[in-house]
C-alpha positions as CSV (number, residue, x, y, z in Angstrom):
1,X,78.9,100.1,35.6
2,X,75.9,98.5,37.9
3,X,74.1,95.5,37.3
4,X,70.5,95.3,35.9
5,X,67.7,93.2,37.8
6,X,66.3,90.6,35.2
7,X,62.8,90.5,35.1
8,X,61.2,86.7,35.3
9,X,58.4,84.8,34.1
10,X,55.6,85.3,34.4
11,X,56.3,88.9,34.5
12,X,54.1,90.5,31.6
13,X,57.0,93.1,31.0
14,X,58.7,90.4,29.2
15,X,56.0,90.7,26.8
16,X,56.6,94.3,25.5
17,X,57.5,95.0,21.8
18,X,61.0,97.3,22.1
19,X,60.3,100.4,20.0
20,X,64.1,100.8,17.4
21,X,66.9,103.0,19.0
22,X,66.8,106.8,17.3
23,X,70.0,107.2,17.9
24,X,73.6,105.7,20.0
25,X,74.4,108.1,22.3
26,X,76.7,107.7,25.4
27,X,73.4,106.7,27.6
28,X,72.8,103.9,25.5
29,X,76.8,103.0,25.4
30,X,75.9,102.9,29.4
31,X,72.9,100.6,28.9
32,X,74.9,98.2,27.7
33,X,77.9,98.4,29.7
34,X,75.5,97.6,32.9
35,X,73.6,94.8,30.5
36,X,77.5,93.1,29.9
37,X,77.9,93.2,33.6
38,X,74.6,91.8,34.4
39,X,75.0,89.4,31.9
40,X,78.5,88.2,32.9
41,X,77.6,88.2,36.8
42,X,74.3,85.9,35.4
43,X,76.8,83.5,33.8
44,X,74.6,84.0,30.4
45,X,75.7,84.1,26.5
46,X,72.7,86.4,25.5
47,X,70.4,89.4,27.2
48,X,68.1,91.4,25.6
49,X,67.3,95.0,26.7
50,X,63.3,93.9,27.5
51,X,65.0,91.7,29.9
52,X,66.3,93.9,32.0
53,X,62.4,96.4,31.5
54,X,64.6,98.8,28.8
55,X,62.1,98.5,25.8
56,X,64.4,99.5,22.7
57,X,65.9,97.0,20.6
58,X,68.9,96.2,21.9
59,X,70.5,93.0,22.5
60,X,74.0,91.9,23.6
61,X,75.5,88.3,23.3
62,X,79.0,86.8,24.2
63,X,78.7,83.0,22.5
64,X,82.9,82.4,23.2
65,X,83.8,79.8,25.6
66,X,86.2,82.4,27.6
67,X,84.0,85.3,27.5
68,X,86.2,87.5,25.7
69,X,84.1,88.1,22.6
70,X,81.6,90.6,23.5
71,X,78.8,91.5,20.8
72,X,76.5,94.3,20.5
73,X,73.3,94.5,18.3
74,X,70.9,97.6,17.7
75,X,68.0,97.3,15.5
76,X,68.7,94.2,14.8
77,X,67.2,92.4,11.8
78,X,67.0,88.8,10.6
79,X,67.9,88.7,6.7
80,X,68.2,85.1,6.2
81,X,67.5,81.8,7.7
82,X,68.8,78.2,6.8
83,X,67.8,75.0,7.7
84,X,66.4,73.4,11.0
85,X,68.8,73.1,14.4
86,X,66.9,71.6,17.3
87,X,68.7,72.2,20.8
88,X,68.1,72.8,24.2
89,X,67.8,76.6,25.5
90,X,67.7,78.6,28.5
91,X,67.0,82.1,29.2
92,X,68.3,84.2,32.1
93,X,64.4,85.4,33.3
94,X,64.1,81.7,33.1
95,X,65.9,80.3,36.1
96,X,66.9,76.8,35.8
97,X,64.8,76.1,33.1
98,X,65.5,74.4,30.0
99,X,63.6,73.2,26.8
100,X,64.0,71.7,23.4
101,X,63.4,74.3,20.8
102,X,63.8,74.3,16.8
103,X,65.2,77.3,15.2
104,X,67.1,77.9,12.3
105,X,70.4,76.5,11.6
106,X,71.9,79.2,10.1
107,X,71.6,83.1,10.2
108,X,71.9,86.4,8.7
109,X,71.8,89.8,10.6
110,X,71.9,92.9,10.2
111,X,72.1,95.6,13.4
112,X,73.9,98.6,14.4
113,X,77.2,98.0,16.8
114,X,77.8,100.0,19.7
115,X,78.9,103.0,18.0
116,X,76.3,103.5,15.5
117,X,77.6,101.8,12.5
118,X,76.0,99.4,10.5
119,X,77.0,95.7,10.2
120,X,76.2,92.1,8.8
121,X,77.1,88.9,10.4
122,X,76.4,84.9,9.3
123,X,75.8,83.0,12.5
124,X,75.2,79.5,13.0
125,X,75.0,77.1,16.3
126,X,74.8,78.5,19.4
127,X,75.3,82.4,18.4
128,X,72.4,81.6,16.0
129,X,70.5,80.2,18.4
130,X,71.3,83.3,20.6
131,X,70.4,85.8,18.3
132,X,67.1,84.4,17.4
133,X,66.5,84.1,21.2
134,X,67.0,87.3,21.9
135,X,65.0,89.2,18.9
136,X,62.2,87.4,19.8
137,X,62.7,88.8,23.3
138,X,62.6,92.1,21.6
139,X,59.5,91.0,19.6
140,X,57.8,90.0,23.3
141,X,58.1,86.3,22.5
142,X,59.7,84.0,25.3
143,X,61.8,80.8,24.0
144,X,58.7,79.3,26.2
145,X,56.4,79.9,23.7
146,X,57.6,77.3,21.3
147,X,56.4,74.6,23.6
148,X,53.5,72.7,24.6
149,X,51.0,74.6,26.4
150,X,50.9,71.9,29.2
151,X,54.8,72.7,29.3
152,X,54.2,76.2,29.4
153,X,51.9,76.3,32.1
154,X,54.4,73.5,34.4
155,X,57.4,75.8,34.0
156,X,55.2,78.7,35.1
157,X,54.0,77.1,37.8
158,X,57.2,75.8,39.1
159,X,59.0,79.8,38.4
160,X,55.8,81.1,40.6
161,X,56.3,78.6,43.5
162,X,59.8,79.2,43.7
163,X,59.5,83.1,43.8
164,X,57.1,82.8,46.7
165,X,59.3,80.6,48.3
166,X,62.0,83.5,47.5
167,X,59.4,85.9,48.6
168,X,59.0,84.3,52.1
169,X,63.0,83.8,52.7
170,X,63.5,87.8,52.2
């Protein structure tokens, strides 16, 4: 396994539409054996392929409290929605960032798991929250884009200063 650089915002990457997944084949099983890692190693519950510049859709999530319950999603689509849950998210190519955002309270999803086989899944609280995160990822939208565009532009602002400060360091 090796870990996966995360692209940040700004980066325009993270705006890519992942094309599906033709087929689960070994390379893909390797994709995300090096995204768990990555995510683990990150301290995150959710990373989606585009994160890490693979555009398929892909996106692995691990919501438990000891990290023990790993989850895999391939194709994955939302089938129903329920209600209104308003909490504050983060996002690994968002360092130290955090925001209010309103999503749905409860989920429905359907996806391939890491072996090719189809699956559905109810979801609600923060592994809802996570997989709505993350297919919007996949759809090139940023958790970021749910705020105020004078929000929006601070956040960006303060992510650019500190990667030239970063820049300078190395």
């Amino acid at each position: 396994m090796a870990e996966m650089t995360i692209l940040k915002y700004p980066d325009e990457r993270l705006r890519t539409v992942a094309k599906p997944i033709e087929s689960v084949d070994d390379a893909l099983r390797q994709v995300i054996d090096d995204m768990f890692e990555t995510m683990y190693s990150s301290e995150g519950v959710g990373l989606a392929a585009t994160q890490v510049n693979v555009h398929k859709r892909l996106f692995i999530a691990d919501c438990s409290e000891k990290g023990n319950e790993p989850l895999v999603f391939i194709n994955p689509v939302i089938t129903e929605r329920d209600g209104i849950y308003e909490n504050e998210e983060g996002c690994l190519s968002f360092p130290n960032v955090y925001a209010k955002v309103e999503r749905a309270g409860k989920i429905k999803v359907r996806a391939l798991d890491r072996e090719g086989e189809i699956f559905e899944r109810e979801a609600e609280g923060l592994l809802a929250i996570c997989i709505q995160h993350e297919i919007d990822h996949l759809n090139g939208k940023l958790f970021v884009d749910y705020l105020s565009p004078l929000k929006r532009d601070r956040i960006r602002k303060k992510l650019e200063k500190e990667a030239r400060l970063e820049a300078k360091q190395a």
